[in-house]
N, C-alpha and C positions, 0 to 999 in steps of 0.2 A: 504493500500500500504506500504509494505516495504521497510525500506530507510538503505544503509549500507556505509559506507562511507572504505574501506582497505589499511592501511598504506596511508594516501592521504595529499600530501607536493602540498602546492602553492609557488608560488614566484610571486610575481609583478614585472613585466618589466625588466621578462627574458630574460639573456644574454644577458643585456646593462650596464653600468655604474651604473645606478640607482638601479639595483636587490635588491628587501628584501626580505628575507626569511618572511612568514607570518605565516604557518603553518607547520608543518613535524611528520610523520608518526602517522597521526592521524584514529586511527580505533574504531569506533562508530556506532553501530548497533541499530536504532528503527524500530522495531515491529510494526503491523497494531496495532491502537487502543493507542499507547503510548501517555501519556503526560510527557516530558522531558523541562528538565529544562538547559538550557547551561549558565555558568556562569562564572565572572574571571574578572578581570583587563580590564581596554580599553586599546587597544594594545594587549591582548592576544590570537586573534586569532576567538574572537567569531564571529565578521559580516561577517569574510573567511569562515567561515564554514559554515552558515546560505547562502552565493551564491552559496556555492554549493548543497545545498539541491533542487533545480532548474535547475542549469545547468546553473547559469547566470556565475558564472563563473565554470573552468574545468581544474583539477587536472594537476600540470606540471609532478606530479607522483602519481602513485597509481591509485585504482581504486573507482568508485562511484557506485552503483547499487542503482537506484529509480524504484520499479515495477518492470516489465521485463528489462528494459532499465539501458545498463552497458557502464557508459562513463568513457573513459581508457586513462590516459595519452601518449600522442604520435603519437594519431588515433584520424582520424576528423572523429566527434562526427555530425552527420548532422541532420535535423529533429528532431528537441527536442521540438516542438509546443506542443505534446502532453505533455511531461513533465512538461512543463510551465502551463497547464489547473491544472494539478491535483494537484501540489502543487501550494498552491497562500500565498504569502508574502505580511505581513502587515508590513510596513516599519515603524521608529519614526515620527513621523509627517505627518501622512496617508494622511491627508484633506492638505497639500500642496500638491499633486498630481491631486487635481479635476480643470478639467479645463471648460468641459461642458454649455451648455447654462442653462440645468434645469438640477436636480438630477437625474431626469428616463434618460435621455441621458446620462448620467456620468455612471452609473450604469448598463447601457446596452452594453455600449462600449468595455468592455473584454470579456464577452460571443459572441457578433458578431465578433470581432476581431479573435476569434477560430472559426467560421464557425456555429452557432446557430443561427437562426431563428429570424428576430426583433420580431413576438409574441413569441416565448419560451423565450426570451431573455426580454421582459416584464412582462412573465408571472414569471419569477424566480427575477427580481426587484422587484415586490410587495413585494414575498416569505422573499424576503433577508431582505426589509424595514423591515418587520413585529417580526424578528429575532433578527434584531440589536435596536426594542424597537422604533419605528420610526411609522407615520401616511401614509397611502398611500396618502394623501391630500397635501403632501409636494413634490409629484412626480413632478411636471410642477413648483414649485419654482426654482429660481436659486441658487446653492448650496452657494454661496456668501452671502445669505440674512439667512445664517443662522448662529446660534451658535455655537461655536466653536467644545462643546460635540456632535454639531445634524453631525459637516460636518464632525467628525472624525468617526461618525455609518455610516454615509453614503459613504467614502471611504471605509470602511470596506465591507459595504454589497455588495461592487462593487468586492470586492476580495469574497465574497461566492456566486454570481451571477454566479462565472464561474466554480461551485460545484465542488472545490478540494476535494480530500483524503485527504489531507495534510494541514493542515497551518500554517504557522512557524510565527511567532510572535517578532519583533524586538523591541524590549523595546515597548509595545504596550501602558502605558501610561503614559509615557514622558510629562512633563506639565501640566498634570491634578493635580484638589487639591484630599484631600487624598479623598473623599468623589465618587468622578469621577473615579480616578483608582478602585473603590472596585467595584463601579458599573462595568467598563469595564472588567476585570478581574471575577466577576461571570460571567458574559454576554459571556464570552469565555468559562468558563471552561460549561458551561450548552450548549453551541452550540460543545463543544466537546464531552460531554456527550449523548446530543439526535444526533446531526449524525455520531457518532462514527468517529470523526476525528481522523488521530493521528495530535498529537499538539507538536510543536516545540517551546517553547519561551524562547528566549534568554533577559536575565533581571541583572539589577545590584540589585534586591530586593530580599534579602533573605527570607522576608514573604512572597511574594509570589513563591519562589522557593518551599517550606518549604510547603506550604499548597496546589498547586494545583500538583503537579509533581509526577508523579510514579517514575520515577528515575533524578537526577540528575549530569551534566557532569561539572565537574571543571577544565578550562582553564588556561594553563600559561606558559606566554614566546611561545605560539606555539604550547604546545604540550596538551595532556588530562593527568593530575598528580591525575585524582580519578572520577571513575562514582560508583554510588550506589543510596538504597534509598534515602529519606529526612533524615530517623533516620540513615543508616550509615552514611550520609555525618555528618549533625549536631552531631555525638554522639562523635569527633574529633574536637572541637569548636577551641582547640588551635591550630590547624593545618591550617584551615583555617586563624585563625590571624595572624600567621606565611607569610601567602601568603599575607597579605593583605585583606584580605576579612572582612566582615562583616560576624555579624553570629544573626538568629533572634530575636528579642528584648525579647521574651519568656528564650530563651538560655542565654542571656543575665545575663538576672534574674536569671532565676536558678544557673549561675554558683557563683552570688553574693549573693546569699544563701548557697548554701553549705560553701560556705569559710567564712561566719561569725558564722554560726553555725558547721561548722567541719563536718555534715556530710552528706555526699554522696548517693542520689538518688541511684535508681539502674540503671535506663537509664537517654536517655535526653529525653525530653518532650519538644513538637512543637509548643502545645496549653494552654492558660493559665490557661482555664480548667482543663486540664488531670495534669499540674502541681499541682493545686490547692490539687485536688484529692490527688495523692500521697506525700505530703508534710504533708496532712491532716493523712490519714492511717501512715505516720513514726509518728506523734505526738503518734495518738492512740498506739503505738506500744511500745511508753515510749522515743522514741528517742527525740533528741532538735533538734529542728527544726524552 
């Protein structure tokens, strides 16, 4: 499903007192099958943009195309249930959302909510348990009685229960130690891999921008000031620190190599491998390195 976002300005709590401009003339285009990475400052725009990739919330200008479906500032937008099935949003802190007696009732609850079946809607619980790395034995548990890691797979699989195209990923792991995000973070990029999602995650982590992302879009003050791959975003390390940003701890290094040894790679490198690599070939080459 393709998701296009054209010149699209929100404002909160339009024409009252309170109005803030949140975003303006933002045009960002994902393709079936992308993984994007939206990144920037808090305050710059990124969770405005990630509601509108649903339609939770809707453009006070410009326009949105999710799918067939074109929601256009000014005109009521009505029946957007189906927009809501196909892209599903993993919000920070997913497992504060389970409220359920057992997990298979937590879990079944957004696919019958769209109109599916309690057996299909059980039968794609197991599916999801099994996906997000979970036991079908833990279905009749109460999601309460579980680990923090187990109840934030199990909100999740409640967001792929209701088989988006789409899913957009809100700092997806927020509070995990670093060992927990690596796991969460394969566990998406591999569930975006086998059902060809396109994937949306919005992150303040340049390593994971940098490793899982076909392209990435950089956020500020509101507006998009750069989308490109991971090597054109990173291969402008200073540009980014200029904004504020962080740039990946590999970049990092490489830039504090070059400048104690004077000389200059020929690109930037993501991985401390492929660094390793070409650092190793400028030795061979007679260069200091």
């Amino acid at each position: 499903m393709d998701i296009s976002l054209q010149q699209v300005e929100y404002r909160y709590q339009a024409n009252t007192p309170f109005e803030h401009l949140a975003i303006q003339d933002v045009s960002i285009d994902i393709p079936t099958g992308t993984y994007m990475a939206i990144i920037g400052h808090t305050g710059s725009g990124k969770s405005t943009i990630l509601q509108h990739l649903n339609a939770l919330l809707q453009p006070t200008e410009g326009t949105v195309l999710i799918g067939n479906r074109e929601i256009k500032a000014h005109q009521k937008n009505k029946n957007l249930k189906d927009v809501r099935q196909k892209v599903g949003i993993v919000f920070q802190f997913p497992e504060h959302q389970l409220f359920e007696e057992t997990v298979e009732k937590d879990i079944i609850f957004g696919p019958m909510n769209f109109g599916v079946s309690e057996q299909e809607a059980k039968r794609r619980a197991r599916a999801a348990l099994l996906q997000v790395g979970l036991a079908e034995d833990i279905l009749e548990k109460s999601p309460f009685d579980l680990s923090g890691g187990q109840m934030r797979r199990v909100a999740i699989a409640g967001v792929l229960a209701m088989d988006p195209d789409v899913i957009v990923l809100d700092e997806p792991t927020a509070g995990l130690d670093p060992r927990g995000r690596k796991e969460i973070m394969e566990m998406f990029y591999q569930l975006h891999q086998e059902r060809k999602l396109s994937t949306i995650l919005v992150t303040h982590s340049m390593e994971d921008a940098a490793r899982y992302a076909d392209q990435i879009v950089i956020m500020h003050q509101g507006r998009v000031v750069k989308q490109g791959t991971a090597e054109e975003i990173f291969s402008a390390p200073t540009e980014l620190i200029k904004l504020g940003l962080d740039v990946p701890e590999v970049v990092r290094f490489q830039l504090k190599l070059e400048e104690k040894t004077g000389v200059k790679l020929e690109k930037v490198y993501l991985s401390i491998e492929e660094l390793s690599t070409a650092a190793a070939q400028s030795l061979l080459r007679g260069e200091r390195v």
